[in-house]
DRENLUM-37522 format. One line per field, with one value per residue (C-alpha): residue number from 1; chain; x, y, z. Coordinates in nm, 2 decimals. Each point is the difference from the previous one (the first is absolute). Last residue first. Layout:
REM residues N
i = [NUM	...]
ch = [A	...]
east = [X	...]
north = [Y	...]
up = [Z	...]
//
This chain:
REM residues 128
i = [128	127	126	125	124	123	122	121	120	119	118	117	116	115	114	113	112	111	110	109	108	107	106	105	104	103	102	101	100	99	98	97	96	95	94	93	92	91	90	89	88	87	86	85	84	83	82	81	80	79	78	77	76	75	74	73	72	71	70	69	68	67	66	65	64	63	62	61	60	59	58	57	56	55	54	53	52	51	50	49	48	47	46	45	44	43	42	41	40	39	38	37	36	35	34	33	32	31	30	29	28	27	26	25	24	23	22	21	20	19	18	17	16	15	14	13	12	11	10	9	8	7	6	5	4	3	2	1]
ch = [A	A	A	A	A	A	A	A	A	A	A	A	A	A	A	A	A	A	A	A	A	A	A	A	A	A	A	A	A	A	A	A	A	A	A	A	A	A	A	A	A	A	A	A	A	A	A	A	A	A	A	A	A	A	A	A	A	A	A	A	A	A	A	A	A	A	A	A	A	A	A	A	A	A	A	A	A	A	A	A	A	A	A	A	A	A	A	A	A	A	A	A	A	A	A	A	A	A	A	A	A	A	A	A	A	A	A	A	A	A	A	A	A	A	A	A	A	A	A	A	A	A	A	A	A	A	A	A]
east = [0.37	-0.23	0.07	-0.15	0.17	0.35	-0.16	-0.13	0.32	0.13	-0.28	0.10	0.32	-0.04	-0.21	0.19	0.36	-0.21	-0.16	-0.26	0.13	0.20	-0.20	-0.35	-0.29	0.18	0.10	-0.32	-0.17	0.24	-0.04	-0.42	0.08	0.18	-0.26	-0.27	0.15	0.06	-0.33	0.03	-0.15	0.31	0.16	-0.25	0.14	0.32	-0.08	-0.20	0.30	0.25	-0.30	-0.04	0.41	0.02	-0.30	0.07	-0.35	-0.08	-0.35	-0.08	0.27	-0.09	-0.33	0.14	0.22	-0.32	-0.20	0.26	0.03	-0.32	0.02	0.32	-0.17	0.28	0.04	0.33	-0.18	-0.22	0.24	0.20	-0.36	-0.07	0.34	0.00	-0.35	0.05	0.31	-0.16	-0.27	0.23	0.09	0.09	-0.37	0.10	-0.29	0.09	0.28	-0.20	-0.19	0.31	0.12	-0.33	-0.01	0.40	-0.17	-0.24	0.30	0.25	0.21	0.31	0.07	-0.28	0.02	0.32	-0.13	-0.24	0.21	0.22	-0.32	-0.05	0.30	-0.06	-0.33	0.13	-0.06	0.35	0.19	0.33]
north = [-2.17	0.12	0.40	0.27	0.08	0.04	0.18	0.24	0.06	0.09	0.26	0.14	0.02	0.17	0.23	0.13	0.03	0.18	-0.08	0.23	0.33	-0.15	-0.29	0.17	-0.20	-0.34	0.09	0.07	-0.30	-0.23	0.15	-0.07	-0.30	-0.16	0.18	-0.17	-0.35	0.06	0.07	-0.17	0.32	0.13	-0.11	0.26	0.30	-0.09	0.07	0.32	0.11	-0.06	0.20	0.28	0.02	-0.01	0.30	0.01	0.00	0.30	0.07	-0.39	-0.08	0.18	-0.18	-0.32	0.07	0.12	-0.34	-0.22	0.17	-0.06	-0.35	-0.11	0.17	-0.15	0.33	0.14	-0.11	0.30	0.22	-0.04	-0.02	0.35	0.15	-0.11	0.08	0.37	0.07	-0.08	0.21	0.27	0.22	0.36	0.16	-0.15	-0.13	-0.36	-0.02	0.10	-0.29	-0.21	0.10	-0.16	-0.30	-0.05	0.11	-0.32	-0.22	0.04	-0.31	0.12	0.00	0.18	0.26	0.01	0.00	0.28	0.21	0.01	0.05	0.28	0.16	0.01	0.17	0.29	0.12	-0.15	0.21	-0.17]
up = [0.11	-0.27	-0.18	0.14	0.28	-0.22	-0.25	0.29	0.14	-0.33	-0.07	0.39	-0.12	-0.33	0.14	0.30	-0.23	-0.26	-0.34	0.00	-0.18	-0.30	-0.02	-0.07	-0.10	0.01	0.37	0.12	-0.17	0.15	0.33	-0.02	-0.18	0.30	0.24	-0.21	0.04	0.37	0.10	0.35	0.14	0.16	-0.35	-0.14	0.25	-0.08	-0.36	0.03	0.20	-0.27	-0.24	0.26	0.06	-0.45	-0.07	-0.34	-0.07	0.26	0.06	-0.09	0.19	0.32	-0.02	-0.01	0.27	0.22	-0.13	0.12	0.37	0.02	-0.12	0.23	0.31	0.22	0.20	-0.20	-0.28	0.07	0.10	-0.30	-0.17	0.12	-0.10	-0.33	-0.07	0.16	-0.22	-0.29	0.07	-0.01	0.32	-0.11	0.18	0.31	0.20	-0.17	0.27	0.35	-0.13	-0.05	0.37	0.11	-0.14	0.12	0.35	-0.02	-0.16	0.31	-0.08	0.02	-0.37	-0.08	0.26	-0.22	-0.30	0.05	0.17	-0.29	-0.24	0.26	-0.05	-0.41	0.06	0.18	0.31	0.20	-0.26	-0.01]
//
C-alpha cells in the first residue's frame, strides 16, 4: 500500500520483470537495498530473479546460492538454484540440490512447487 516501501518495490520488481523491462527492474532493486529493513537475503533473491529472468543462468545461480547460505532454509532460493542448474544442463546437481533441501528439513521444504519441479526433473533425467 505504501508505494515507498521496500515490499512495493519487490512488486514492481517482478513485474517489470515479467514484462520484460530488466534495466528498470535493476533499478527498482537499487532503490530496494536503500532501505535500511531490506536483508541481504532479500537482495540475492531478487537479483537472480532478475538475473535468470535475462538468461544469465550462473549469475542468477550464484545470487540463490548466496541467499542460501544467509538463510539455510531458504526453499524458493534452493527450487531456484535448481532451475537455474537444469538451465545449465546440470541436472544431476539440481536433483541433489532439491534432494538435499528436502532431507535437511521436510517439514518446511517439501511444498507443492518443490515437489513438482523435483518430479519434473526425475522425469528429464532418466533415458528415453
Amino acid at each position: 500500500r505504501n508505494p515507498d516501501s521496500p515490499a512495493y518495490c519487490f512488486v514492481l520488481l517482478r513485474m517489470l520483470v515479467l514484462s520484460g523491462d530488466f534495466s528498470a527492474a535493476r533499478e527498482v532493486l537499487s532503490r530496494a537495498a536503500e532501505y535500511p529493513n531490506v536483508t541481504a537475503t532479500e537482495i540475492h533473491m531478487h537479483r537472480g530473479i532478475v538475473l535468470a529472468a535475462e538468461g544469465s543462468f550462473d549469475e542468477a545461480l550464484d545470487e540463490f546460492e548466496g541467499a542460501m547460505l544467509l538463510c539455510s532454509r531458504n526453499t524458493a532460493a534452493a527450487n531456484n538454484a535448481a532451475i537455474c542448474l537444469l538451465h545449465l544442463g546440470r541436472i544431476d546437481e539440481a536433483v541433489e540440490k532439491l534432494e538435499d533441501t528436502i532431507r535437511a528439513d521436510p517439514i518446511v521444504a517439501l511444498d507443492e512447487g518443490l515437489a513438482f519441479n523435483l518430479c519434473t526433473l526425475y522425469d528429464l533425467s532418466q533415458p528415453d
